[in-house]
LUMNU-495666 format. One record per atom (N, C-alpha, C): y, x, z. Coordinates in Angstrom, 3 decimals, always signed. Layout:
% residues N
((Y X Z)),
...
% end
This chain:
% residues 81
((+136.431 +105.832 +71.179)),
((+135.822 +104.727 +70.481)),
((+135.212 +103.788 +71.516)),
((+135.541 +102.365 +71.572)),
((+134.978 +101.788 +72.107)),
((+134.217 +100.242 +71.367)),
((+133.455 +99.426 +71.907)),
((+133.010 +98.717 +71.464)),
((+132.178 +97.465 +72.276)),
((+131.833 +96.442 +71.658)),
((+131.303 +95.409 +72.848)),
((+129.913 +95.424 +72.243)),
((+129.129 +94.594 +73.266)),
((+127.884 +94.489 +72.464)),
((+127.697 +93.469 +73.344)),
((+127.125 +91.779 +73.020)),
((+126.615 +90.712 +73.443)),
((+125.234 +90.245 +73.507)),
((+124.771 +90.330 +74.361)),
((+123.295 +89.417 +74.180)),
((+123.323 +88.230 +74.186)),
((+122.924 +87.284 +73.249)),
((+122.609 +85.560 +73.593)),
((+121.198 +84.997 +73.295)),
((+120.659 +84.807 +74.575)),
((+119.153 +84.235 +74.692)),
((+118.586 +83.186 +73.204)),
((+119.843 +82.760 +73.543)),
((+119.602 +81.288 +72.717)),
((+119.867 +81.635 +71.186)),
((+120.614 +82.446 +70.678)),
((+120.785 +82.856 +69.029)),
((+119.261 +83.567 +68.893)),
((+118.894 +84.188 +69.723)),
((+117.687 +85.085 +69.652)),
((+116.592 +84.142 +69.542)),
((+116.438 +83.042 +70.011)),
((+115.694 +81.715 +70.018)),
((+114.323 +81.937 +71.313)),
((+115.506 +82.509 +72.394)),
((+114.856 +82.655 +73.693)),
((+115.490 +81.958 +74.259)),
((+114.666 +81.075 +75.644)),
((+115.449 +80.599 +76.656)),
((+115.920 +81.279 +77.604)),
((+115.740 +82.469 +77.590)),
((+115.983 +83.759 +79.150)),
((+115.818 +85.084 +78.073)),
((+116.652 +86.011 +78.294)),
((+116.560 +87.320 +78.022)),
((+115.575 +88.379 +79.447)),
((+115.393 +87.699 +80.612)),
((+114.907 +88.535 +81.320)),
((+114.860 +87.631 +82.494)),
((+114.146 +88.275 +83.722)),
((+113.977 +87.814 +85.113)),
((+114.606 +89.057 +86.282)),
((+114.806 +88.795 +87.253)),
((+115.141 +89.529 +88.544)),
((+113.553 +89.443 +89.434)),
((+112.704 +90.110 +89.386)),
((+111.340 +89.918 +89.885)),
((+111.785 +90.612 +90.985)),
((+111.420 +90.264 +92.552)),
((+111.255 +91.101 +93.824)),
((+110.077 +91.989 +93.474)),
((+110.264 +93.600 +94.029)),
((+109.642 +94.779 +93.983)),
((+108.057 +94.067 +94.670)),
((+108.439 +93.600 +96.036)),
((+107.377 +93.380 +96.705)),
((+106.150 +92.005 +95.712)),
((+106.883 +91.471 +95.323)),
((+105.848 +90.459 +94.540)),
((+105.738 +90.713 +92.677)),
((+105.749 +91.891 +92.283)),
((+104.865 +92.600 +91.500)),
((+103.804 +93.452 +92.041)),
((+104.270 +94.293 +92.973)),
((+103.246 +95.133 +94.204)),
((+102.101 +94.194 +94.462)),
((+102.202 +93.033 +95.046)),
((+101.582 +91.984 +95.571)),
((+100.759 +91.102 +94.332)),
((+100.849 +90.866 +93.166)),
((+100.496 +90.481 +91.894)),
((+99.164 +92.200 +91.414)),
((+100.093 +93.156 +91.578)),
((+98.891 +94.197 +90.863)),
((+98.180 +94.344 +91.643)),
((+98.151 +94.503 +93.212)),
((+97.595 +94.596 +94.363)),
((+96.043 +93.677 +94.211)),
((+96.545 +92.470 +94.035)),
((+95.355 +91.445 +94.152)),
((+94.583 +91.302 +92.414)),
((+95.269 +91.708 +91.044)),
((+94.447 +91.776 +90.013)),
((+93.624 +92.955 +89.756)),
((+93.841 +94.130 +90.540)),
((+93.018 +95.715 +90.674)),
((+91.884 +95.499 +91.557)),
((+92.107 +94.534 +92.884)),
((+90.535 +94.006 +93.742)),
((+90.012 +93.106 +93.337)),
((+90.458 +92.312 +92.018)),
((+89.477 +91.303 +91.244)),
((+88.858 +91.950 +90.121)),
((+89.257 +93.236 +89.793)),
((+89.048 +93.745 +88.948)),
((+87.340 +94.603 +88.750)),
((+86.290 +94.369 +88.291)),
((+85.074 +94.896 +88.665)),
((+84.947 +96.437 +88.088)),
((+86.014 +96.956 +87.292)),
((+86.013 +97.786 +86.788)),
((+86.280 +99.191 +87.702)),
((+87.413 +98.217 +88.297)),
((+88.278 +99.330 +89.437)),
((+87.750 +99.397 +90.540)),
((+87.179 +100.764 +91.299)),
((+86.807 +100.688 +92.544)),
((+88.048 +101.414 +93.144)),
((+88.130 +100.668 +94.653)),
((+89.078 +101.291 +95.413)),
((+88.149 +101.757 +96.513)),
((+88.819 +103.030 +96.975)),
((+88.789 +103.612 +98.341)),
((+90.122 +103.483 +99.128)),
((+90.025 +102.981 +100.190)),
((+91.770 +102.866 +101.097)),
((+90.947 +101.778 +102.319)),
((+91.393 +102.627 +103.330)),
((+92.430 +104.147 +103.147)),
((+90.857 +104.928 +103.293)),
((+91.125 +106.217 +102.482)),
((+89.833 +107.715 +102.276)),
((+90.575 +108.537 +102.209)),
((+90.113 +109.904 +102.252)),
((+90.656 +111.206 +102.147)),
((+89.402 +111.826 +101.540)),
((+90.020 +113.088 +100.303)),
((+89.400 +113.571 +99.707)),
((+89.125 +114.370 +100.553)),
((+87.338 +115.232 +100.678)),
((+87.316 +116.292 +100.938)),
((+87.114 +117.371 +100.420)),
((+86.381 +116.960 +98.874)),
((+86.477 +118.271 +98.291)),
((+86.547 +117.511 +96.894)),
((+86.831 +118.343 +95.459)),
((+86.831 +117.775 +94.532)),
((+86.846 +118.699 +93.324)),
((+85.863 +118.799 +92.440)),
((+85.458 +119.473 +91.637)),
((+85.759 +118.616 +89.868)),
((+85.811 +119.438 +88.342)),
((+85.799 +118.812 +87.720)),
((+84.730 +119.887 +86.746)),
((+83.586 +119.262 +86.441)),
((+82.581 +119.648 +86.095)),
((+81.723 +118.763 +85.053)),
((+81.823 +119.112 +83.751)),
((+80.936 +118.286 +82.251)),
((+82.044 +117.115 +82.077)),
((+83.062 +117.478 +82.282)),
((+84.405 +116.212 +81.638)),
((+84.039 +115.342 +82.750)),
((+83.896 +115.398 +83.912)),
((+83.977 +114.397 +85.024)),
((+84.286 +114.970 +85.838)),
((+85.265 +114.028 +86.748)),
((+85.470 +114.453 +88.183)),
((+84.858 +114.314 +89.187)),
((+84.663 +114.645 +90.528)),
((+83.149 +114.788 +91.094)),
((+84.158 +114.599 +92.800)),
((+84.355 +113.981 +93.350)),
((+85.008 +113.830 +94.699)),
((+83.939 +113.914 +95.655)),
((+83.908 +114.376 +97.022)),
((+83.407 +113.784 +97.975)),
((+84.461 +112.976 +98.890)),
((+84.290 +112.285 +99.735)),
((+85.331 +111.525 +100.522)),
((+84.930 +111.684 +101.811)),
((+85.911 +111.607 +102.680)),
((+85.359 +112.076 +103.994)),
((+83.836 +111.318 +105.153)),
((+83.638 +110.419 +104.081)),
((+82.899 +109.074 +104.969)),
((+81.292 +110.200 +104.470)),
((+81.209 +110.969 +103.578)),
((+80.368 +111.795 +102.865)),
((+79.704 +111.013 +101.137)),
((+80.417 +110.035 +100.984)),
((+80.171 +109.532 +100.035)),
((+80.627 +110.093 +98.246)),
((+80.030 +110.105 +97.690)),
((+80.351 +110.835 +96.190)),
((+81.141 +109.740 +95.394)),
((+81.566 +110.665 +94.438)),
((+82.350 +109.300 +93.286)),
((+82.275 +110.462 +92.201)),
((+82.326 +110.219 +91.029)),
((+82.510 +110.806 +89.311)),
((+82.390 +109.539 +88.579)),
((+83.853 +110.428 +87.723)),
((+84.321 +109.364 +87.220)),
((+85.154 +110.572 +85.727)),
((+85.233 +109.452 +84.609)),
((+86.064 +110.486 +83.749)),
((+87.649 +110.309 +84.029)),
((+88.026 +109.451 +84.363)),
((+89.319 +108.689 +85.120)),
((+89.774 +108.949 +86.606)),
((+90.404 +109.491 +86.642)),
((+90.771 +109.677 +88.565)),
((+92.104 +109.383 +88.820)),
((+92.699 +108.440 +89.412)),
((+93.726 +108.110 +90.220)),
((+93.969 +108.110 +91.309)),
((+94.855 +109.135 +92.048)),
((+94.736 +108.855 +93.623)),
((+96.507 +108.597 +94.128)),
((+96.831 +108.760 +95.299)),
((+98.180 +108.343 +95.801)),
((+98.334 +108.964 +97.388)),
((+98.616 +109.708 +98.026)),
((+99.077 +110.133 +98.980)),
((+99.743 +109.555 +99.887)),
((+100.396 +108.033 +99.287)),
((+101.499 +107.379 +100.247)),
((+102.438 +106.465 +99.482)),
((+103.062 +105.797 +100.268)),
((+103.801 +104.786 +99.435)),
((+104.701 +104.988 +98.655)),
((+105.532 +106.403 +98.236)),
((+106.237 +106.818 +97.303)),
((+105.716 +107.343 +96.410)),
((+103.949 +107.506 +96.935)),
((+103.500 +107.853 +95.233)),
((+103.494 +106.865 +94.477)),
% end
């Protein structure tokens, strides 16, 4: 069984069905709205040194000896994380 299937922007009453965005300038777009962001604190570059999860929070130290808890934790190891 075979069959076609067509997309048309314009029957759909779009001018574009989509974009070709470069990897590096979405990276570069979230990059700079996460450090405007007052919500989000970053550490980078840090290394965890120890990290506990204790009363529904996570409890980090970082190697500089500084604390963080948070109910939210995101971290990344490297650029393929």
């Amino acid at each position: 069984m075979s069959g076609e299937l067509n997309f048309n922007a314009t029957e759909l009453g779009f001018a574009n069905l989509g974009a070709v965005i470069a990897n590096q300038q979405v990276e570069l777009a979230l990059w700079n709205n996460i450090k405007e962001n007052e919500r989000i604190s970053i550490y980078c570059p840090s290394q965890a040194q120890h990290w506990c999860y204790k009363n529904n929070k996570h409890h980090i130290t970082l190697e500089d000896g500084s604390n963080i808890s948070a109910t939210l934790l995101f971290g990344a190891d490297g650029k393929k994380s």
